[in-house]
C-alpha positions, -999 to +999 in steps of 0.1 A: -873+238-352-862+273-344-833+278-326-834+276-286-838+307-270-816+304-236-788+278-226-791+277-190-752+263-181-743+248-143-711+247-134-712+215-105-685+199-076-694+180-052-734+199-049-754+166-042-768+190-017-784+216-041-784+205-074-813+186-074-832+216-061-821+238-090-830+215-117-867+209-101-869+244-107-858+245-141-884+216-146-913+241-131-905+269-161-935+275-174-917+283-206-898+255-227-872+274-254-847+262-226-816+235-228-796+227-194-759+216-197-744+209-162-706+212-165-694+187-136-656+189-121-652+152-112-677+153-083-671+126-056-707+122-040-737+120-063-738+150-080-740+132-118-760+105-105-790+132-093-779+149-125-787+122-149-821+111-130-836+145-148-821+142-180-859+117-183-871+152-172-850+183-190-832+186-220-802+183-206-770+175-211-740+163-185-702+170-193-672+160-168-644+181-173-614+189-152-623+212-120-627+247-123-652+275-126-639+289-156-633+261-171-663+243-162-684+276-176-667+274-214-670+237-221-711+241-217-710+270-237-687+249-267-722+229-271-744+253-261-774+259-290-790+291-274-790+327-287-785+333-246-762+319-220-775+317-186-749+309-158-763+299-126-744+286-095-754+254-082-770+268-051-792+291-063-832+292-066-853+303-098-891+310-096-908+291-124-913+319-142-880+333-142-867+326-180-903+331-195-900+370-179-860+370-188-870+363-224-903+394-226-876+418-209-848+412-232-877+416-259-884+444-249-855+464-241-828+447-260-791+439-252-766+417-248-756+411-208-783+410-182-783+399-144-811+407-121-817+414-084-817+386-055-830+376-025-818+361+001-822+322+011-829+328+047-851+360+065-825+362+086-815+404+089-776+397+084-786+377+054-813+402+037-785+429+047-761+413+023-784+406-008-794+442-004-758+457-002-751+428-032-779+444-055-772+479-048-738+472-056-744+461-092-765+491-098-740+513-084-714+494-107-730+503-137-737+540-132-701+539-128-695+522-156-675+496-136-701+468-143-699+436-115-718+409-122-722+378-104-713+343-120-740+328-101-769+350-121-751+360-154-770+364-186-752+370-218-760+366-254-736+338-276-721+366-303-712+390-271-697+363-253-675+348-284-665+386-287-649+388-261-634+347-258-659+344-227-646+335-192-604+337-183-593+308-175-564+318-163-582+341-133-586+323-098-610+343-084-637+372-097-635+362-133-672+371-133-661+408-129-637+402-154-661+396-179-684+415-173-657+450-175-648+434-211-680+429-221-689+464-215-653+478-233-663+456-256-695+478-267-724+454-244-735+471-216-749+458-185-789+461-175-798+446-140-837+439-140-854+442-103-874+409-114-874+381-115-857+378-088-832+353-080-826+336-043-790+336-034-769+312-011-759+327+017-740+291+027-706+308+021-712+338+045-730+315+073-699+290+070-671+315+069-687+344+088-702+375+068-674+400+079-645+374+067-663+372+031-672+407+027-633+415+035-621+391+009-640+405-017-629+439-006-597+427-012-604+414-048-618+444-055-588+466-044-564+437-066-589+446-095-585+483-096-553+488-088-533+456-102-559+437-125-571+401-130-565+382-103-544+349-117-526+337-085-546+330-052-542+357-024-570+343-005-587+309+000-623+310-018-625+276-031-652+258-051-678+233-042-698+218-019-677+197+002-661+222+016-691+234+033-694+200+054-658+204+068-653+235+071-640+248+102-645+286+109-610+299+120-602+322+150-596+357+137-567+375+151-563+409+160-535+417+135-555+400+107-586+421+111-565+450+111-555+444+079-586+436+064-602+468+079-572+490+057-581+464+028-616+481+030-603+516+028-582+514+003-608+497-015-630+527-014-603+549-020-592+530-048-629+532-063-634+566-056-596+577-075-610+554-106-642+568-108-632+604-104 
């Protein structure tokens, strides 16, 4: 049997919500050189019941490990048996033909780290504003040779990710980026394909407000150019679905919006000064 040709890995906590909606789609793939390996962190609902009803239905496989992304994400690649690895969030959406054109693009152009554009999972304007400003950021990222990919849509062959030790587990928040800037000093480029597309949760955004998430991440990204890796919390950006059911949005103040304003500017001064 030749070797498998993608390792599709799902870091899980607490998504009964959405992970049964991800793994119908993986069972729509209209190709089959595919494993799944859903890396679970002690869910409390039903996340590894829904999980094991497909196993009848994928070739899949269910670890439980302690919680985190990081984490999570390494332990499915430690069994993994494809020449790829394919990250995908929980809450995401794949067409049915979305690792059957992954595997004719990387055919035909080569390489070793992919992602690819999104869409959002709602037609709202905010919403398809977002996805937008997300995909022209990862194209803007790589002409810059500051390459950003997303953990939720990450696509990376096995030899470049043993390279370079694959995710820090040590990083609390934007190892993605991480991995992706080492991958690339590392000698693997990225290449961001405009299909197939992937649909993105926007649940994060809705839950928190846009403007709030935006600012964090402008925040992360001013951490990551000026100080590095992020490995202590400066912000709350926790993982897994329960935290969308009681989450509370909190009332803004004027002095914190202030702030995160300046946390904007200096990000884009920061960029700029790296850049040039």
């Amino acid at each position: 049997m030749d070797k498998l040709f993608f390792s599709v890995i799902i870091p899980t906590l607490n998504e009964e919500k959405f992970i049964g909606r991800l793994l119908t789609d993986l069972v729509k793939q209209v190709s089959h050189d595919f494993e799944v390996i859903v890396v679970d962190g002690n869910s409390k609902d039903k996340t590894t019941s829904i999980v094991k009803d497909y196993q009848v239905k994928l070739p899949l496989k269910l670890l439980v490990t302690e919680k985190g992304v990081s984490r999570q994400r390494n332990q499915g690649v430690k069994v993994a048996q494809g020449q790829y690895l394919v990250f995908l969030d929980a809450d995401v959406q794949v067409p049915k033909n979305f690792l059957a054109q992954l595997r004719r693009k990387i055919g035909t152009y080569g390489g070793d780290l992919f992602t690819t554009y999104i869409k959002p999972d709602s037609r709202l304007v905010a919403d398809r504003a977002i996805a937008q400003y997300i995909n022209w950021g990862v194209a803007i990222s790589i002409l810059l040779e500051k390459p950003m990919v997303g953990g939720y849509n990450f696509i990376v062959s096995q030899k470049a990710f043993a390279r370079v030790n694959g995710f820090d587990e040590r990083i609390v928040h934007s190892e993605d980026i991480d991995l992706s800037m080492r991958l690339h000093k590392a000698g693997f480029p990225l290449t961001l394909f405009k299909s197939p597309v992937v649909t993105f949760s926007l649940r994060r955004y809705r839950a928190e407000g846009r403007i709030a998430v935006l600012r964090k991440l402008a925040q992360a990204g001013i951490h990551i150019f000026t100080v590095g890796p992020i490995t202590q919390n400066i912000f709350s950006y926790p993982m897994g679905g329960a935290w969308y059911k009681n989450f509370k949005k909190p009332k803004i103040n004027t002095k914190i919006k202030t702030l995160a304003n300046q946390y904007l500017k200096q990000f884009k001064k920061a960029l700029l000064e790296e850049v040039f």
